[in-house]
Residue, then its C-alpha position, 0 to 999 in steps of 0.5 A: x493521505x496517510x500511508x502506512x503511519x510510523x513506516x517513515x520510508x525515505x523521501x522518494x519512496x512511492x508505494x502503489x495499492x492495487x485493490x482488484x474486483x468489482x469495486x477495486x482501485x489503484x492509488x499510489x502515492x510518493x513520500x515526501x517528508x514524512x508526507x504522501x501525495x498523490x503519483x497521477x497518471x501511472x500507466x500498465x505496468x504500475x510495479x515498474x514505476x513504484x517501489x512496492x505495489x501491493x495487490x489485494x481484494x477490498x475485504x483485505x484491503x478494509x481489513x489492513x486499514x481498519x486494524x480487523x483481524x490479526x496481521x498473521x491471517x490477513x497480509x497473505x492476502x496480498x500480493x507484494x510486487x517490488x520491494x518485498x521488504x518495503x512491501x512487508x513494512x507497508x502491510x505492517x503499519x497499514x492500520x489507520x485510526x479515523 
């Protein structure tokens, strides 16, 4: 899994994306040598187990990844619980090219 390309965070560094509504999902991945893989198994609440939880709806979501919009209008969408500046640094280099 790609997380946030360019961000570099240190090894050890776990990042949780909490997309809520009908077709939501939470996924959170660990850093290891530039790489992400997998956490499983996090249980209620997820912020006390990752770094950073990202909170937002699918349409913001797609947006951050897809590079959709200007960065200014879309990342007040998300709700940053945890590291606020990691969480301002993930949202900033969300874009990922297919």
């Amino acid at each position: 899994m790609i997380v946030a390309p360019g961000l570099r965070p240190p090894d050890g560094t776990r990042v949780a994306f909490v997309v809520e509504g009908p077709s939501g999902f939470v996924e959170a991945y660990v850093m290891h040598e530039v790489r992400a893989a997998a956490l499983d198994s996090l249980t209620e609440p997820i912020a006390d187990q990752v770094d950073v939880a990202l909170h937002m709806d699918a349409d913001t979501f797609v947006r951050l990844v897809g590079g959709r919009g200007e960065l200014d209008e879309v990342a007040p969408a998300v709700r940053v619980e945890g590291d606020a500046n990691l969480g301002r640094r993930v949202i900033e280099h969300m874009k990922v090219l297919m």
